[in-house]
C-alpha positions in Angstrom: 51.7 87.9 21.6 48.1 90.0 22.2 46.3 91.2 19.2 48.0 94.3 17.9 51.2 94.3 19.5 53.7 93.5 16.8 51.5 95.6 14.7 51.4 99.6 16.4 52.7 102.4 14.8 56.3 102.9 15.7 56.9 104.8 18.1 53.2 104.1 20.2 53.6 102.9 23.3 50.5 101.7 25.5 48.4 103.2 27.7 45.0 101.6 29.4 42.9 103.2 26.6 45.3 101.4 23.5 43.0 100.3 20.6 42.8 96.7 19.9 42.6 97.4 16.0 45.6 99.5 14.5 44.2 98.5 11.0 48.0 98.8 10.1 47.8 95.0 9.4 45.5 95.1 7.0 47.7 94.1 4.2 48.9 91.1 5.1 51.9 92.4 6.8 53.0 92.8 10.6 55.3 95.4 12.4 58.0 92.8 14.4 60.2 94.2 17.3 62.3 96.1 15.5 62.3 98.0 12.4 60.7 97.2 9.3 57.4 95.2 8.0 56.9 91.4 7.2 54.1 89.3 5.5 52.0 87.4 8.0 53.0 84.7 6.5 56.5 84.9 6.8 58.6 81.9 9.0 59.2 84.4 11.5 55.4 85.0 12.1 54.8 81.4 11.4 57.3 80.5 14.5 56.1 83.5 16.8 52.6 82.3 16.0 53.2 78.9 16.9 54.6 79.6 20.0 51.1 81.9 21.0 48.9 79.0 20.2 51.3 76.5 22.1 50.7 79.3 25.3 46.9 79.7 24.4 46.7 75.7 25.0 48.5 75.7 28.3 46.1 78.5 29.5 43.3 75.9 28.7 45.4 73.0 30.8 45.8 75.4 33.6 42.0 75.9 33.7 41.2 72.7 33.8 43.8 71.9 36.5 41.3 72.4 38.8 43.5 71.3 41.8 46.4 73.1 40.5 48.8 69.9 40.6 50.9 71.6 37.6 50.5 75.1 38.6 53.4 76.0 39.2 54.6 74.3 36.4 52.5 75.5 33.8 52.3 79.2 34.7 56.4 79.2 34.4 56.2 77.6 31.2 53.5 80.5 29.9 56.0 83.1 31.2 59.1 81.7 30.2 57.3 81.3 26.2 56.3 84.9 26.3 59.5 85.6 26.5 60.6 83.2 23.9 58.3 84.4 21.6 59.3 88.2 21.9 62.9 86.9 21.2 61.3 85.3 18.0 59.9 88.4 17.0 62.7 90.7 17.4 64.9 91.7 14.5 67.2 94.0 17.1 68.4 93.3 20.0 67.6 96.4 21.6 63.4 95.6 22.6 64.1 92.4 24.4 67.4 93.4 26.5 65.9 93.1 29.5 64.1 89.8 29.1 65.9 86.9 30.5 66.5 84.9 27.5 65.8 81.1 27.6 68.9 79.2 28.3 70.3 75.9 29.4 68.8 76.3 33.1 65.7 76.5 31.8 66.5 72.8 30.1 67.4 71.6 32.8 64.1 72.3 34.9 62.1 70.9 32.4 64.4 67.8 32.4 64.2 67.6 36.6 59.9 68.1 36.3 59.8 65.3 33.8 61.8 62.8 35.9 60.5 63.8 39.1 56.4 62.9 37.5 57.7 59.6 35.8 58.5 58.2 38.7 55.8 57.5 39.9 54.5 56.3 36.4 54.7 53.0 35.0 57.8 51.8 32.5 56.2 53.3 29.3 56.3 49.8 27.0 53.9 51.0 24.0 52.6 53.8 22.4 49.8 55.7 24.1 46.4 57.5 23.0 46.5 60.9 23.1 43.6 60.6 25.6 41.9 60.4 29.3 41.0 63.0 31.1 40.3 66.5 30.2 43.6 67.5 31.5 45.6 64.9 29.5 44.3 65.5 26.7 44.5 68.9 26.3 48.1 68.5 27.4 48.6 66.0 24.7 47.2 69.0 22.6 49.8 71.1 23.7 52.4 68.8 23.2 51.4 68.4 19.1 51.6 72.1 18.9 54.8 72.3 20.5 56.5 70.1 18.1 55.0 72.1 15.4 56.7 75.2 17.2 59.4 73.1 17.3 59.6 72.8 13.5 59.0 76.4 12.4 61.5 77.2 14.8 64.5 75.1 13.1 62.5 76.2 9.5 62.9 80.2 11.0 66.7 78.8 12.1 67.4 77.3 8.4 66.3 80.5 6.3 67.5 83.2 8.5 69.7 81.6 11.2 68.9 81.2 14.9 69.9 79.9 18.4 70.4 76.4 18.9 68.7 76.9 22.5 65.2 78.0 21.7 64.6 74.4 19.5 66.1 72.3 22.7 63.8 74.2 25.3 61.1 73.5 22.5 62.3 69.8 22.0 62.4 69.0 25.8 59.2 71.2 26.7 56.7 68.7 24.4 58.7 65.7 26.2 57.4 67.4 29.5 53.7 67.6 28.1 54.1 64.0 27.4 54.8 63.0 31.0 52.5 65.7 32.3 49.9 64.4 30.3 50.5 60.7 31.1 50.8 62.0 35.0 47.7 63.7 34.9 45.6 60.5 34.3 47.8 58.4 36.8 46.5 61.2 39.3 43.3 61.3 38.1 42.7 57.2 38.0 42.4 57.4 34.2 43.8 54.3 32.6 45.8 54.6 29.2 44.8 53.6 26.3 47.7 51.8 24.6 48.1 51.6 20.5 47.4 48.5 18.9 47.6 47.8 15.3 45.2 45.9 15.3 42.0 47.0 17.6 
């Protein structure tokens, strides 16, 4: 979500000259896509919210991708978690029926990417650093804040009820960051740095 735009007067629509500042949130609410107000603390926002910073991080991965080996890959995941988010946000129906919601399809390509980069990886036989190069790592990144998207996610799906679908795209989409992340440093000649308990 962009600054503002669960939080416009209803009824505004935008146009090049829309305001960044509505002021409208200044109480610790937020408009959502739909009727009605909500604190910005809410699970709703919590899960929405999650699922911006998860897409903030993978526009950091992409830019430092700097020979675009997951381009393709990354820039459908930003698009396809716009989407998801908006479907977080809505209360109705009505604003998101012409997104394509996320659905079993989109599993599935996540599930084809992450076996078509592991292999050419090694058998994974312990735990790894979160570490290597600067793409890794900041895919590693993205992977933590998936699972935390994850988890407010099923915490929005326990208190209000959900779909099922959005936590296994989440679920899957932080295994992908995982491989990509491990891939990346294969590609780049980065060695992993394995856990031991005892350095």
């Amino acid at each position: 979500m962009t600054p503002g735009l669960l939080e416009r007067p209803p009824g505004q629509t935008y146009t090049r000259d829309v305001k960044i500042y509505t002021r409208t949130g200044d109480d610790g609410t937020t408009g959502l896509l739909g009727p009605g107000r909500v604190s910005k603390a809410s699970p709703r926002v919590e899960a929405y919210g999650s699922v911006d910073e998860l897409n903030a991080t993978l526009g950091v991965a992409r830019s430092l991708d700097a020979l675009g080996r997951l381009g393709v890959e990354l820039a459908t995941i930003q698009a396809k978690l716009f989407s998801l988010g908006a479907e977080l946000a809505a209360v109705t129906p009505q604003p998101i029926e012409s997104l394509k919601r996320i659905d079993d399809d989109d599993v599935a390509e996540l599930e084809r990417w992450i076996d078509r980069l592991e292999s050419s990886l090694s058998p994974l036989r312990n735990f790894v650093l979160p570490t290597g190069s600067p793409l890794a790592a900041q895919l590693h990144l993205a992977r933590t804040v998936c699972r935390r998207a994850e988890r407010r996610v099923v915490a929005l799906s326990s208190s209000e009820g959900g779909d099922v679908r959005l936590v296994r795209y989440l679920n899957r989409l932080a295994d992908a960051l995982f491989v990509m992340a491990r891939w990346s440093n294969h590609e780049e000649g980065v060695a992993e740095v394995e856990w031991r308990a005892r350095p």
